[in-house]
C-alpha positions as semicolon CSV with decimal commas, in nm:
position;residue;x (nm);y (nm);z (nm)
1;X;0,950;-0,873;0,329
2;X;0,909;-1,230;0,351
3;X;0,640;-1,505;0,251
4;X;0,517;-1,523;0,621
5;X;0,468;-1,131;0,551
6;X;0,279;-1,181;0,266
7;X;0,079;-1,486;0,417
8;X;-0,016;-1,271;0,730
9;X;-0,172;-1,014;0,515
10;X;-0,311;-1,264;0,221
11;X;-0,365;-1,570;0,426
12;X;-0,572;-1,488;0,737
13;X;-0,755;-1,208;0,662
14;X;-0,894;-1,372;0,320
15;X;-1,165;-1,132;0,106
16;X;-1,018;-0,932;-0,178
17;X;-0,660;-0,786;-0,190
18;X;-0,589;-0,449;-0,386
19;X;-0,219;-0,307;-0,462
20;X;-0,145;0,051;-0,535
21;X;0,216;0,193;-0,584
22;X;0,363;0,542;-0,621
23;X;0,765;0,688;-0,713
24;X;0,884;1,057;-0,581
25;X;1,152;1,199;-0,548
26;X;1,292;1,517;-0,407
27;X;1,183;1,715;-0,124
28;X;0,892;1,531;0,047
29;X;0,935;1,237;-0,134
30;X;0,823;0,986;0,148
31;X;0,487;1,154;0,195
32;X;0,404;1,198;-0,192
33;X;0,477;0,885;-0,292
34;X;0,290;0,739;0,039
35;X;-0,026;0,966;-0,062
36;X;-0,026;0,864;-0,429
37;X;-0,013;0,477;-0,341
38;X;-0,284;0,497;-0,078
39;X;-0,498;0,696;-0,331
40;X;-0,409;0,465;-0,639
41;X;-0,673;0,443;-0,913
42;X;-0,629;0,128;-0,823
43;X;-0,771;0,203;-0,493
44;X;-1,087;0,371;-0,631
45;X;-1,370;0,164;-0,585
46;X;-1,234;0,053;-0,281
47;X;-1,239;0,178;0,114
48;X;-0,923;0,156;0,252
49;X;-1,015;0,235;0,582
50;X;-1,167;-0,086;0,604
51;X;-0,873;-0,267;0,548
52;X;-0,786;-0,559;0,789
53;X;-0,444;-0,598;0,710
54;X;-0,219;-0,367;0,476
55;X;0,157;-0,455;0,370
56;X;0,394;-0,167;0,301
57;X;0,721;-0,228;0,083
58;X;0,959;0,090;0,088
59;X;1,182;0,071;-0,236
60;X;1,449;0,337;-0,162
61;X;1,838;0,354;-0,171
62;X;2,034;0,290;0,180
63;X;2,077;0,628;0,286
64;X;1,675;0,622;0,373
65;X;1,605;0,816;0,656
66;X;1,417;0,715;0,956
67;X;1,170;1,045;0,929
68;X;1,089;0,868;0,554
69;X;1,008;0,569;0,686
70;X;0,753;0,729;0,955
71;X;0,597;0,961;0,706
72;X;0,490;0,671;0,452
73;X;0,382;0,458;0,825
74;X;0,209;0,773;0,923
75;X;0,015;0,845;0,574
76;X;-0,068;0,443;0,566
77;X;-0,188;0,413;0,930
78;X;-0,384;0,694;0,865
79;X;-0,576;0,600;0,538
80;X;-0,636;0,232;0,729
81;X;-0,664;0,334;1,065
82;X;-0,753;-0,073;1,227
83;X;-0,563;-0,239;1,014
84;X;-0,218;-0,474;1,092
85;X;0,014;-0,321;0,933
86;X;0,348;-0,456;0,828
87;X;0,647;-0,271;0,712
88;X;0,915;-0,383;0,456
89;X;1,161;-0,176;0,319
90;X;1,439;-0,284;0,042
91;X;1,727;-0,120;-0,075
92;X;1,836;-0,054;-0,453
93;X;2,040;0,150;-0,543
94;X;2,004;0,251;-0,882
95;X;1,673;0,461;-0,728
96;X;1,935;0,719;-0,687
97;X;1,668;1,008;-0,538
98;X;1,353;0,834;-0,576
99;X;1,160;0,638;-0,339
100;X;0,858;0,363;-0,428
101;X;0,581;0,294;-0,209
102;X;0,406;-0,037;-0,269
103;X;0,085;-0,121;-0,058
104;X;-0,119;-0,434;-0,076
105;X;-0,439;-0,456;0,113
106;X;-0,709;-0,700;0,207
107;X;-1,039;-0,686;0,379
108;X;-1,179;-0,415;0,194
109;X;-1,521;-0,257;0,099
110;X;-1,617;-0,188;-0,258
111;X;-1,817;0,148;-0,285
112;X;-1,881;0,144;-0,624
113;X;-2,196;-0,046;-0,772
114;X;-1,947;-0,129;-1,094
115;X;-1,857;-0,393;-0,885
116;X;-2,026;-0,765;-0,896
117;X;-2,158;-0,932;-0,548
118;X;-1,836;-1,151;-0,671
119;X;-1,601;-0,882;-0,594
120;X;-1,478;-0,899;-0,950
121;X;-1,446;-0,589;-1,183
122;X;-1,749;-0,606;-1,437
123;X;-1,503;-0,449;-1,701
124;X;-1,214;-0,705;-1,623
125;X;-1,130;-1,016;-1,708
């Protein structure tokens, strides 16, 4: 992931930008950590599948396989069906078993009426 990356996502598709991010590890790891990140609490006034643009960072070690990296593609395309999506994937080591899926979004709907015209959080500063 780069700054163009994050410009592409940010920059031309303006609005709002959420982030949610998950860790598993073990057996299905990829897909549980893709699921919690797409359904982050962060996430939960929002509507994903309205997303314009969605950036995926894969934090796993280097023996990743390429079956991980389509599950957590698959689980994001899926949640934000017409969005660009870009993938980024970095390797540390010291994850050992564990894999973390970070997703920033832009573009979306807010579906709860918690929410100001502003877009702003009435309980946040």
């Amino acid at each position: 992931m780069d700054f163009a990356d994050v410009c592409t996502v940010l920059g031309a598709h303006g609005g709002e930008a959420m982030t949610g991010a998950a860790v598993a590890s073990g057996f299905g790891r990829a897909r549980s950590a893709a699921e919690r990140a797409v359904t982050s609490q962060l996430f939960e006034n929002m509507d994903l599948s309205g997303a314009h643009a969605v950036l995926v960072n894969i934090t796993s070690t280097s023996g990743i396989k390429l079956k991980e990296l389509d599950e957590v593609m698959a689980r994001v395309q899926f949640a934000a069906k017409d969005a660009t999506v870009i993938l980024a994937a970095t390797f540390d080591e010291s994850m050992g078993d564990a894999m973390r899926v970070t997703v920033v979004a832009t573009g979306m709907k807010y579906l709860s009426p918690g929410y100001l015209s502003t877009g702003k959080s009435a309980g946040l500063v």
